[in-house]
N, CA, C and O of each residue as an XYZ file, in Angstrom:
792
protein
N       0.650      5.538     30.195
C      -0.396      5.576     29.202
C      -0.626      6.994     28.682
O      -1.238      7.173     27.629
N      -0.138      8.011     29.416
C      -0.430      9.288     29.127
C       0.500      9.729     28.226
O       0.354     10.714     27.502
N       1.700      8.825     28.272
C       2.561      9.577     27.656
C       2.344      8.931     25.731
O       2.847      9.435     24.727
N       1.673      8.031     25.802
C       1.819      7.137     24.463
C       0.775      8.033     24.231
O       1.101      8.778     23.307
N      -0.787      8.393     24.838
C      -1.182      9.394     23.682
C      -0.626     10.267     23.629
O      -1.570     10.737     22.993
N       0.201     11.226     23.676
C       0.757     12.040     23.117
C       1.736     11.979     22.356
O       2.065     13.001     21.754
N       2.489     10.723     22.171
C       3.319     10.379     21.099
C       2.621     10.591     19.573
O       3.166     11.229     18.672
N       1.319      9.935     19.468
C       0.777      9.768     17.971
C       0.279     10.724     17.792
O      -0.660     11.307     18.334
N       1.302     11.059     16.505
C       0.567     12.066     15.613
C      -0.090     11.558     14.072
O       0.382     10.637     13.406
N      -1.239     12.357     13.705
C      -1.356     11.683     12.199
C      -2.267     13.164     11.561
O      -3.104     13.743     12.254
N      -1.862     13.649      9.973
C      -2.546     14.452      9.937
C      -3.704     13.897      8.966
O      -3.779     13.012      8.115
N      -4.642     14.940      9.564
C      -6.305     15.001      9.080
C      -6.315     15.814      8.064
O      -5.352     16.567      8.206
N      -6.829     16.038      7.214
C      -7.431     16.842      6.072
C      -8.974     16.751      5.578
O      -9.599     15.840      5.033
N      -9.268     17.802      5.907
C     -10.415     17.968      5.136
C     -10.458     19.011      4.261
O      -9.925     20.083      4.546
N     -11.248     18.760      2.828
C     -11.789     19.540      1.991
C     -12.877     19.511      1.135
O     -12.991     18.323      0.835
N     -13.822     20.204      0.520
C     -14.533     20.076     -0.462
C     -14.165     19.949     -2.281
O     -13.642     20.921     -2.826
N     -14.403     19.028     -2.875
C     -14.231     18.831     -3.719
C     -14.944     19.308     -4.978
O     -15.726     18.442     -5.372
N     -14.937     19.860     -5.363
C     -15.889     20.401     -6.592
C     -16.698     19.378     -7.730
O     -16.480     18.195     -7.465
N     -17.166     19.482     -8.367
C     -17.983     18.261     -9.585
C     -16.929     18.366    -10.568
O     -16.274     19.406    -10.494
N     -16.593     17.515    -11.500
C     -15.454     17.318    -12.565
C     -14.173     17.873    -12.518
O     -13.462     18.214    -13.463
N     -13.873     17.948    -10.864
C     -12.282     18.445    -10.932
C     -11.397     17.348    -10.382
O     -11.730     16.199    -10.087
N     -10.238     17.905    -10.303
C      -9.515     17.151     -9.349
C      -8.953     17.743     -8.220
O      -8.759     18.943     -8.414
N      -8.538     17.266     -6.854
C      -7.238     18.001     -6.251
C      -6.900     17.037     -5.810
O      -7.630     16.077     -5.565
N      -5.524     17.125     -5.595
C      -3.966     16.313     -5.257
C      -3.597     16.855     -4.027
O      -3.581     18.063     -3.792
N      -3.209     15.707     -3.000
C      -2.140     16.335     -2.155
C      -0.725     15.665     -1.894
O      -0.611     14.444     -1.782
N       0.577     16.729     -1.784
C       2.001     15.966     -2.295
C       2.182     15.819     -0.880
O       1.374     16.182     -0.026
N       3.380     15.219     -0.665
C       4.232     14.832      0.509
C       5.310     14.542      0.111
O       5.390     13.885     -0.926
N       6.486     14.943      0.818
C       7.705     14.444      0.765
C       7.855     13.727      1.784
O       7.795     14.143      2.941
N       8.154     12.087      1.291
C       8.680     11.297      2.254
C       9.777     10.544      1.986
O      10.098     10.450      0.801
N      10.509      9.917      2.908
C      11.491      9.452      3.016
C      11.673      7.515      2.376
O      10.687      6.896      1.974
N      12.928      6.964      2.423
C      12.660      5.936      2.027
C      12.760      5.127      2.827
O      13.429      5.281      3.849
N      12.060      3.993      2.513
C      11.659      2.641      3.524
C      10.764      3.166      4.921
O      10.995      2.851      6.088
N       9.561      4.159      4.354
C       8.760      4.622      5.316
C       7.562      3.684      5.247
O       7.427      3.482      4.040
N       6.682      3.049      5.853
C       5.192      2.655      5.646
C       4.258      3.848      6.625
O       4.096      4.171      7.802
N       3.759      4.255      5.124
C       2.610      5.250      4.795
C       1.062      4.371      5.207
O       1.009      3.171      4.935
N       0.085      4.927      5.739
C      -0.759      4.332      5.504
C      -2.359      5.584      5.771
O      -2.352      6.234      6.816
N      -3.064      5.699      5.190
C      -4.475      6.310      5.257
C      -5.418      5.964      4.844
O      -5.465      5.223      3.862
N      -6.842      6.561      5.702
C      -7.723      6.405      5.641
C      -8.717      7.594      5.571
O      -8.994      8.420      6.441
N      -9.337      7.414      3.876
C     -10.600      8.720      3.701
C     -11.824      8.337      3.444
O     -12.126      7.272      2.907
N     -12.556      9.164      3.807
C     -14.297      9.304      3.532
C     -14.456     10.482      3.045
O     -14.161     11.615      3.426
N     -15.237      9.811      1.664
C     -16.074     11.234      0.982
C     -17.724     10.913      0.874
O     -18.357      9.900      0.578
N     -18.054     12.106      1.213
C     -19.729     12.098      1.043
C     -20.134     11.635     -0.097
O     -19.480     11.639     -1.140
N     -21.279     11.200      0.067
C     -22.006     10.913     -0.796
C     -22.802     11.629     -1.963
O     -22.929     12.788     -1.566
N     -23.173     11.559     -2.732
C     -23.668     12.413     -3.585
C     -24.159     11.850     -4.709
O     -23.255     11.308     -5.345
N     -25.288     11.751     -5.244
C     -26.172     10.895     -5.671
C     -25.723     10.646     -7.739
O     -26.429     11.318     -8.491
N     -25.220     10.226     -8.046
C     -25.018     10.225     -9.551
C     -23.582     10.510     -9.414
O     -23.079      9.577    -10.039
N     -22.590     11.263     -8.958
C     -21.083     11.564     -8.847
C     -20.233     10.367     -8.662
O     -20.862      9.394     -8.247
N     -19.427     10.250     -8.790
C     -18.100      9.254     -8.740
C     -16.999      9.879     -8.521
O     -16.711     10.703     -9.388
N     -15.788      9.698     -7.064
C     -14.816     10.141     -7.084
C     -13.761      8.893     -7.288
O     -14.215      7.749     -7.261
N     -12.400      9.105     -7.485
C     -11.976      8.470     -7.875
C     -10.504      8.601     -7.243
O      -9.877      9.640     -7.450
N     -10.056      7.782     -6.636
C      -8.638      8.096     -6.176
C      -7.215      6.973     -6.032
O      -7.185      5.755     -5.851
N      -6.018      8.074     -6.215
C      -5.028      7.183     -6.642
C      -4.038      7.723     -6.036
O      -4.133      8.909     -5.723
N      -2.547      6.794     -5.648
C      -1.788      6.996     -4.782
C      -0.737      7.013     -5.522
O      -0.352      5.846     -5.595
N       0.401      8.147     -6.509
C       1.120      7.657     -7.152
C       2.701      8.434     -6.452
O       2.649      9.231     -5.515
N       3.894      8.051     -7.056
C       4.662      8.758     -6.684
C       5.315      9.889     -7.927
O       4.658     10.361     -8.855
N       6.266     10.056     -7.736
C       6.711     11.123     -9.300
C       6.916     10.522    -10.451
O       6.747     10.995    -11.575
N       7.373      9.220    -10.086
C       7.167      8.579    -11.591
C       6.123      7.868    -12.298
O       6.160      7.039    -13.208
N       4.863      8.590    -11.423
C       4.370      8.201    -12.448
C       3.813      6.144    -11.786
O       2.893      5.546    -12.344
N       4.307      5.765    -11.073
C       3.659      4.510    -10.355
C       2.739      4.534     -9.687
O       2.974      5.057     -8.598
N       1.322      4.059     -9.881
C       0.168      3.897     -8.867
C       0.684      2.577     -7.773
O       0.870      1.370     -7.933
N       0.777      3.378     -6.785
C       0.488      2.767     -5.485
C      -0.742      2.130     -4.985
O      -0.957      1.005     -4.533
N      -1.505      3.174     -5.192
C      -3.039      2.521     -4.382
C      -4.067      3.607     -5.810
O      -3.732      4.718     -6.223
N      -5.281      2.801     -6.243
C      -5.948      3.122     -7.402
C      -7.720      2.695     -6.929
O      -8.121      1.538     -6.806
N      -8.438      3.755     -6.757
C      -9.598      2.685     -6.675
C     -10.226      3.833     -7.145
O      -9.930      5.005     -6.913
N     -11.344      3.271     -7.997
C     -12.217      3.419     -8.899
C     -13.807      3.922     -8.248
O     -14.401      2.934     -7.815
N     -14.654      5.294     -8.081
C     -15.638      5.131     -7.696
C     -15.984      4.222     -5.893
O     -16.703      3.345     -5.413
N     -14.932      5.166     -5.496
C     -14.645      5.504     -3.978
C     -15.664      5.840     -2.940
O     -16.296      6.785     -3.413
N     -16.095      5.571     -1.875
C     -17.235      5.936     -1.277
C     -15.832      6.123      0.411
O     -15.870      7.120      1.133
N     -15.105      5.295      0.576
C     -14.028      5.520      1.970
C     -13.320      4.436      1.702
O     -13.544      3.697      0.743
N     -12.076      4.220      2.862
C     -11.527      3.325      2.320
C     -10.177      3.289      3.269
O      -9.887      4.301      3.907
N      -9.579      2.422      3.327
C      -8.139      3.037      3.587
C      -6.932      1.981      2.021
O      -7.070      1.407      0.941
N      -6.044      2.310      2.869
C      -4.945      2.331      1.696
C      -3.379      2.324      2.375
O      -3.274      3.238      3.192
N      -2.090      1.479      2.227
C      -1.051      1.519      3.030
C       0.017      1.253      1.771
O      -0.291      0.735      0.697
N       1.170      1.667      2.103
C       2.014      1.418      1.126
C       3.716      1.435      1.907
O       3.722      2.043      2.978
N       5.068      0.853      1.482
C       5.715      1.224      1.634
C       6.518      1.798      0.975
O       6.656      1.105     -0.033
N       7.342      2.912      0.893
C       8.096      3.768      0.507
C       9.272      3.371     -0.438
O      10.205      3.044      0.295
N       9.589      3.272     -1.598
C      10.515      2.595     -2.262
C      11.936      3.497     -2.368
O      13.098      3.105     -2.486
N      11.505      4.557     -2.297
C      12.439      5.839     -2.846
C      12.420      7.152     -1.846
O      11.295      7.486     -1.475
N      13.522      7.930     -1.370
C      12.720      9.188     -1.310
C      12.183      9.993     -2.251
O      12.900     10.390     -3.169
N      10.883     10.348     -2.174
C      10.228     10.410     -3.298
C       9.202     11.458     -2.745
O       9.097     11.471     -1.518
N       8.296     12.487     -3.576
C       7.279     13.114     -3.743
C       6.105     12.246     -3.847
O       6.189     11.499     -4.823
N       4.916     12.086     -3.079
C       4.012     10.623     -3.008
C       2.865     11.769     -3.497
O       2.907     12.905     -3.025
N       1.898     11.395     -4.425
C       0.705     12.455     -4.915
C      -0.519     11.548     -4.094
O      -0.470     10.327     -4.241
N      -1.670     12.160     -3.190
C      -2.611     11.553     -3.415
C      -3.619     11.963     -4.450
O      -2.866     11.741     -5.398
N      -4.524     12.308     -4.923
C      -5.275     12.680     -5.775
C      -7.009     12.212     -5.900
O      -7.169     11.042     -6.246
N      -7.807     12.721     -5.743
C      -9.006     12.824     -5.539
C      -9.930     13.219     -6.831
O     -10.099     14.438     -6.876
N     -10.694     12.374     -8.097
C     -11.252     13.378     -9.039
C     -12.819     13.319     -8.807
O     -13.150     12.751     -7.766
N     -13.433     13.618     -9.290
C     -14.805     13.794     -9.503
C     -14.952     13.842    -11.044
O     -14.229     14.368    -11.891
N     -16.295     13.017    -11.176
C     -16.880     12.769    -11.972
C     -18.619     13.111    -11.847
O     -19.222     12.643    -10.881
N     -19.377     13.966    -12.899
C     -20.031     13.929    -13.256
C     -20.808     13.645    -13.989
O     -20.965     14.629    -14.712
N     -21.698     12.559    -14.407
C     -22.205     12.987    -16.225
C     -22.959     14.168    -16.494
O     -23.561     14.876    -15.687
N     -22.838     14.305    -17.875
C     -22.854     15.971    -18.646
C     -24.779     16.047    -18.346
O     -25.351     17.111    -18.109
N     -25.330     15.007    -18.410
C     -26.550     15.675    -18.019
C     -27.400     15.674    -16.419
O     -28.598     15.647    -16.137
N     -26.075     15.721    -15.528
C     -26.489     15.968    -14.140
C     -25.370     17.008    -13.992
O     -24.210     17.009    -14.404
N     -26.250     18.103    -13.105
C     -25.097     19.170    -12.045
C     -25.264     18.458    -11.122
O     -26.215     17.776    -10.740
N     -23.816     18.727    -10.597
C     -23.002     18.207     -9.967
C     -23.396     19.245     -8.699
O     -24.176     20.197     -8.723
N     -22.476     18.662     -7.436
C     -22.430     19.538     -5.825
C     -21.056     19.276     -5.240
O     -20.695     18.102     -5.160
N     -20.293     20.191     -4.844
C     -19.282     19.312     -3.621
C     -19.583     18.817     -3.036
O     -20.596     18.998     -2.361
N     -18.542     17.582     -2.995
C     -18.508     16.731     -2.199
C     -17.488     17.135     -0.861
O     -16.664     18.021     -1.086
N     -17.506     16.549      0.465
C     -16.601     16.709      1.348
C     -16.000     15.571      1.447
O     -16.725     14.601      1.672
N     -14.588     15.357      1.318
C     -13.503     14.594      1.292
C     -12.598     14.586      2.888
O     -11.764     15.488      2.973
N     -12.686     13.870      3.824
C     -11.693     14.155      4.728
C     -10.844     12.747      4.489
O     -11.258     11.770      3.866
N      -9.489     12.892      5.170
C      -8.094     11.990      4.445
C      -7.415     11.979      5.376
O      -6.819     13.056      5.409
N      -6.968     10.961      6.718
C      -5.783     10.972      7.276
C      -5.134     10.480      7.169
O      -5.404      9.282      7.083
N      -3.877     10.827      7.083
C      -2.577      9.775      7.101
C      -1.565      9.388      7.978
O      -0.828     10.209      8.526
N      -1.498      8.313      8.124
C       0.108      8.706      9.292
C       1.234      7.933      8.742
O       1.029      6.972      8.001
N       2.425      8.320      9.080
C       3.973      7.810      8.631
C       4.911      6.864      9.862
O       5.121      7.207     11.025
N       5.158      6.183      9.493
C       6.644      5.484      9.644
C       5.500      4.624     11.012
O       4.349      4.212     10.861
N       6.432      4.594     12.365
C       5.611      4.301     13.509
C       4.199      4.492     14.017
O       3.633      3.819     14.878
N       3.673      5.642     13.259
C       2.361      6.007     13.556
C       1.476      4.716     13.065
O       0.872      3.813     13.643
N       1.724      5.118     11.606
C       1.204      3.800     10.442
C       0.753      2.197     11.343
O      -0.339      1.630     11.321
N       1.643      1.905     11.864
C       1.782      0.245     12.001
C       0.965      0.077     13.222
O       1.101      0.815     14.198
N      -0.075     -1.116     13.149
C      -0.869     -1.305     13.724
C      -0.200     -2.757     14.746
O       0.211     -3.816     14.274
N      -0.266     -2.365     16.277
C       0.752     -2.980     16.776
C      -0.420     -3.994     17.741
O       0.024     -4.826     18.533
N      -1.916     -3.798     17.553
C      -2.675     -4.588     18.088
C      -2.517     -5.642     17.554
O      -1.844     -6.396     18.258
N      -2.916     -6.190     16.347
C      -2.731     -7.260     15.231
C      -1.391     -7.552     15.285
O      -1.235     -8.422     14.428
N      -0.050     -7.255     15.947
C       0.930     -7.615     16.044
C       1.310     -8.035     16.959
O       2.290     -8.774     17.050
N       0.227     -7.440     18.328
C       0.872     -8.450     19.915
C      -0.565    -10.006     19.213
O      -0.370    -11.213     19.352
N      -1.267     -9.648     18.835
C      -2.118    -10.917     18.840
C      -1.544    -12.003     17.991
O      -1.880    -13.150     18.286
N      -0.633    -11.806     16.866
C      -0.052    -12.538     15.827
C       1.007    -13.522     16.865
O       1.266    -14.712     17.048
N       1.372    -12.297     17.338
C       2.660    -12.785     18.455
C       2.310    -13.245     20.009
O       3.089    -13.884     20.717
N       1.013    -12.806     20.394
C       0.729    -13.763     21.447
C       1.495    -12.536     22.640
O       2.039    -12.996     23.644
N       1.472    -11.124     22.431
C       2.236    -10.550     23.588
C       1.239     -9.738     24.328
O       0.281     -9.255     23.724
N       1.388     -9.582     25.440
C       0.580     -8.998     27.022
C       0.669     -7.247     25.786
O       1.365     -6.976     24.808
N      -0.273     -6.579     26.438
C      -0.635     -5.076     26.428
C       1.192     -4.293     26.731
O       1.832     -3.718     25.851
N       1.473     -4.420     27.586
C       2.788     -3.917     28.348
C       3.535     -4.671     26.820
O       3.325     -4.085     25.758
N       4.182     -5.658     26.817
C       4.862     -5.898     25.535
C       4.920     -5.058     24.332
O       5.891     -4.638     23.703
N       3.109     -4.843     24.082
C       3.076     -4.279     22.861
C       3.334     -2.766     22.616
O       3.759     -2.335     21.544
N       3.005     -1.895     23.840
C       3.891     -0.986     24.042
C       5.144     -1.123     24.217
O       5.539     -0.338     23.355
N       5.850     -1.437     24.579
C       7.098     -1.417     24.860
C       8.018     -1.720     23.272
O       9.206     -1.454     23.083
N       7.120     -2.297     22.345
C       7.595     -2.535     21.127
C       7.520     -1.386     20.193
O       8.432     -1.057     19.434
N       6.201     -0.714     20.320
C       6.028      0.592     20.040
C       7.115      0.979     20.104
O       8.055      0.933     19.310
N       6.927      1.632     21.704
C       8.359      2.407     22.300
C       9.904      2.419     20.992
O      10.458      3.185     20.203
N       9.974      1.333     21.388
C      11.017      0.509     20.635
C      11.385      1.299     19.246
O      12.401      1.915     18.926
N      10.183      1.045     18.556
C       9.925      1.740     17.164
C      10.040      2.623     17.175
O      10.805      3.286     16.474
N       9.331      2.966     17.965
C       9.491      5.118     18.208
C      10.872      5.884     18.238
O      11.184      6.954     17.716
N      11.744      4.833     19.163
C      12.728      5.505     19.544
C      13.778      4.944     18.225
O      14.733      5.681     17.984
N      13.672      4.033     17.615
C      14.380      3.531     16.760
C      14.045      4.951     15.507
O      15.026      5.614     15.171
N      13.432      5.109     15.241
C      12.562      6.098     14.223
C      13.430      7.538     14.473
O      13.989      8.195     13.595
N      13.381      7.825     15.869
C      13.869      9.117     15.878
C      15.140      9.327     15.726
O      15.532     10.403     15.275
N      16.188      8.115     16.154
C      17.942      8.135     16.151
C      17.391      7.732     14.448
O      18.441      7.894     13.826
N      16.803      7.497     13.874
C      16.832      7.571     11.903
C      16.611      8.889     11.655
O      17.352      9.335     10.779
N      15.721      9.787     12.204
C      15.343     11.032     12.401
C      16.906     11.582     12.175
O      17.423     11.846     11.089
N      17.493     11.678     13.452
C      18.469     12.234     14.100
C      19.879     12.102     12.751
O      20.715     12.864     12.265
N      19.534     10.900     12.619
C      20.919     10.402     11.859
C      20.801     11.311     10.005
O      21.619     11.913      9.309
N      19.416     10.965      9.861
C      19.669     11.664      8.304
C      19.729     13.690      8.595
O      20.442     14.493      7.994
N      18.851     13.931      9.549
C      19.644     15.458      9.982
C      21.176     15.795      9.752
O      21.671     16.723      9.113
N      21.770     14.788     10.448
C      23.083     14.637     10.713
C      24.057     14.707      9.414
O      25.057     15.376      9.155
N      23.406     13.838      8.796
C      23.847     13.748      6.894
C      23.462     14.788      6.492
O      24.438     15.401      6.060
N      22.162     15.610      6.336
C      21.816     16.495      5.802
C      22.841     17.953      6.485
O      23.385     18.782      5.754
N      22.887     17.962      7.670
C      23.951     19.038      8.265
C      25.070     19.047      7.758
O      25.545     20.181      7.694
N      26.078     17.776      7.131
C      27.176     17.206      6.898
C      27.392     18.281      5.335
O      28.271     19.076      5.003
N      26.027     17.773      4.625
C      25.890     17.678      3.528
C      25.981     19.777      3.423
O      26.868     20.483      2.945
N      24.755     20.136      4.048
C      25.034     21.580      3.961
C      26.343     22.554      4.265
O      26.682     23.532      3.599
N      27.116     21.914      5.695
C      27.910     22.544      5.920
C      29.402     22.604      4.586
O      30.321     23.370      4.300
N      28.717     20.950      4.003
C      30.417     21.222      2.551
C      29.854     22.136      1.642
O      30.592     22.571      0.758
N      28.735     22.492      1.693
C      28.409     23.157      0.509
C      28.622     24.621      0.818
O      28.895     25.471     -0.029
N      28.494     24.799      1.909
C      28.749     26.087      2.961
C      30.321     26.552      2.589
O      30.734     27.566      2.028
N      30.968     25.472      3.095
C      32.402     25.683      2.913
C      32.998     25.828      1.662
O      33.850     26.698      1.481
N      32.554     24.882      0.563
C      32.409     24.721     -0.453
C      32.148     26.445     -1.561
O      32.773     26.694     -2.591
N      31.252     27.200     -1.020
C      30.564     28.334     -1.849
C      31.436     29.072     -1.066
O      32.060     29.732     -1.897
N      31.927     29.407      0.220
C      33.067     30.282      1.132
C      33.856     30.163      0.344
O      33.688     30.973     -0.568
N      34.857     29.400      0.187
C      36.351     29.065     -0.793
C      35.998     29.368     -2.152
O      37.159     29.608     -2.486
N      35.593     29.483     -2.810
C      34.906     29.985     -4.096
C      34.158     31.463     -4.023
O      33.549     31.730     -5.059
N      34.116     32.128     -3.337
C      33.790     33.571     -3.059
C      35.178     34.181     -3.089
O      35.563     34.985     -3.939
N      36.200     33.511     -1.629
C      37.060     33.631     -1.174
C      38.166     33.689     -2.764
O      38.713     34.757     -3.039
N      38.282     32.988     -3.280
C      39.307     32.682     -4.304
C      38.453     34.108     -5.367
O      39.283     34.999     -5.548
N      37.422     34.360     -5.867
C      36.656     35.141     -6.786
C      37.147     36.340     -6.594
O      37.746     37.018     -7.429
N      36.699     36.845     -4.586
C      37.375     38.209     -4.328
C      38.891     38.586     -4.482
O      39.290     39.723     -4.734
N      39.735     37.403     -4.283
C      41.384     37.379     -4.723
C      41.322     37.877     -5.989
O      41.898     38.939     -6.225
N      40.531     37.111     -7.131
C      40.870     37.337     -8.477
C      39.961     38.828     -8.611
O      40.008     39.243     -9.769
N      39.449     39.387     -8.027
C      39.220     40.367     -8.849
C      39.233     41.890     -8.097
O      38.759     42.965     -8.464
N      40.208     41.390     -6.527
C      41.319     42.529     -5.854
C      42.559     42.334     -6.739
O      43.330     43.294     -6.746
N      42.910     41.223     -7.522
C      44.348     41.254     -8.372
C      44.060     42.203     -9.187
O      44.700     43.249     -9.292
N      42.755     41.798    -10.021
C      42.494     42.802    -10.949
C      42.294     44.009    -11.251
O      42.163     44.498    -12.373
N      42.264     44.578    -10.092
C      41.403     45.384     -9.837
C      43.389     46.742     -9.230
O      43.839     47.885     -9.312
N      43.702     45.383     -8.721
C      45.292     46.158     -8.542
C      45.540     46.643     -9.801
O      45.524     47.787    -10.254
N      45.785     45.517    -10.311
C      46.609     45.671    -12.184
C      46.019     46.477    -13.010
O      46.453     46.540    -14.160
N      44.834     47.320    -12.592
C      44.351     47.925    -13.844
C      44.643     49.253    -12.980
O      44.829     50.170    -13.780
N      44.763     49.742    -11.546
C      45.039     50.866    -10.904
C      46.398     51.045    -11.096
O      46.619     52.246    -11.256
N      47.568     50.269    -11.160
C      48.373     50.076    -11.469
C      48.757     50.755    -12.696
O      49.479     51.738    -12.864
N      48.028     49.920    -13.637
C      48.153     50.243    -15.179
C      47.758     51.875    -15.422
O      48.421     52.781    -15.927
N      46.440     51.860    -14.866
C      46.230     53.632    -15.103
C      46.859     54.322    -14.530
O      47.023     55.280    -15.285
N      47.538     54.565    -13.330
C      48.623     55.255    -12.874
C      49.736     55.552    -14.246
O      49.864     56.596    -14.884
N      50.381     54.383    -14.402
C      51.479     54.077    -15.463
C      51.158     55.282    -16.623
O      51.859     56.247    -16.928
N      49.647     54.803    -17.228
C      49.844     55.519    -18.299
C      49.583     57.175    -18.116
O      50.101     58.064    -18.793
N      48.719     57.313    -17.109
C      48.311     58.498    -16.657
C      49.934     59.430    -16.848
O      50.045     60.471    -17.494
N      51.258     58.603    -15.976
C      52.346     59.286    -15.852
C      53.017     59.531    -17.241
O      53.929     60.324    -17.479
N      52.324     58.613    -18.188
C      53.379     58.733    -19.372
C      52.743     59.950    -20.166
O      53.369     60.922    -20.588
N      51.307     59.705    -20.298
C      50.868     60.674    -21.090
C      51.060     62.063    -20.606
O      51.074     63.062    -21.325
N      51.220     62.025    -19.191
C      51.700     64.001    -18.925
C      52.891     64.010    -19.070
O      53.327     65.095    -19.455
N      53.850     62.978    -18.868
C      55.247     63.219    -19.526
C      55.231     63.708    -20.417
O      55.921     64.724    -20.509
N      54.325     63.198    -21.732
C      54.278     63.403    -23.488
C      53.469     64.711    -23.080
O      54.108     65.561    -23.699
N      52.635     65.273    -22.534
C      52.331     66.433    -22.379
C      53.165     67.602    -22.110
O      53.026     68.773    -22.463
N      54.297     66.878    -21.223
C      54.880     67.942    -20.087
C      54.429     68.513    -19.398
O      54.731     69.706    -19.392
N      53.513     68.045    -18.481
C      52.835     68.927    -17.709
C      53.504     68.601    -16.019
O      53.353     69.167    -14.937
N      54.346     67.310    -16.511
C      54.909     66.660    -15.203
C      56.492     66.172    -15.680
O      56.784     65.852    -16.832
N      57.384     66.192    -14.581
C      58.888     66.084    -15.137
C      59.127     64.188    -14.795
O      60.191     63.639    -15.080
């Protein structure tokens, strides 16, 4: 049991929000991840915040209108840049106050709620860990494996920009011959035409 809390991680955010602004926060995540969070913003008497879950193109994920908390889950279609975004609203004849916004989220295994999944399924406490587990460890050899691609991927490019340096410095030690070369040559002809050399 000691060891499963220390498995979950999820990050927290808190911030203050200003009256008629916005702030966004990005993430890069991966694809076929389920995302899921949950925020509370203070209250504040006449204000409206407003928040939406989109990715880079431009698709709302999660949209709700005059927000008080909430949560929100999605799965991952793309690897993709995911925006959350937070605005405030004032009307023009009330000042406004920050508001405090806190937002956690968690990814992939964290996300999935595995209580509602031994009860669906009818499995003992021990089961439903062990399914966890399962997930967890399944998660990290996905971990492991796109590293692996990504290492693959850097090292051709590695090799790739080496052989292309490599071939650049050839061409321009040739050049670099042929023109020492060349000035020698003429150097000898013109003191010939001088006579200053036999």
């Amino acid at each position: 049991m000691v060891i499963s809390g220390l498995v979950v991680v999820a990050d927290c955010t808190m911030f203050h929000l200003q009256p008629n602004t916005q702030k966004c926060l990005r993430e890069e995540i991966h694809k076929n991840v389920l995302v899921s969070g949950e925020y509370d913003i203070q209250e504040a008497p006449g204000q409206k915040v407003d928040i939406q879950v989109t990715d880079s193109k431009g698709h709302h994920l999660y949209l709700r209108e005059e927000a008080e908390g909430g949560k929100f889950m999605f799965n991952t279609d793309d690897y993709d840049v995911y925006e959350i975004c937070f605005s405030s609203r004032v009307p023009p004849t009330q000042r406004g106050i920050q508001q405090e916004i806190s937002i956690k989220t968690k990814h992939g295994v964290e996300a999935k709620t595995y209580e509602s999944l031994g009860e669906a399924a009818k499995l003992k406490p021990l089961e439903v860990e062990l399914k966890r587990l399962e997930d967890l460890s399944e998660s990290i050899v996905q971990d492991f494996s796109y590293m692996r691609q990504r290492e693959e991927e850097m090292r051709d490019t590695n090799e790739s920009t080496n052989s292309r340096v490599l071939y650049l410095s050839l061409f321009s030690l040739c050049c670099l011959v042929g023109l020492a070369t060349w000035q020698v040559l003429y150097l000898r002809k013109f003191f010939k035409a001088k006579k200053l050399i036999e």
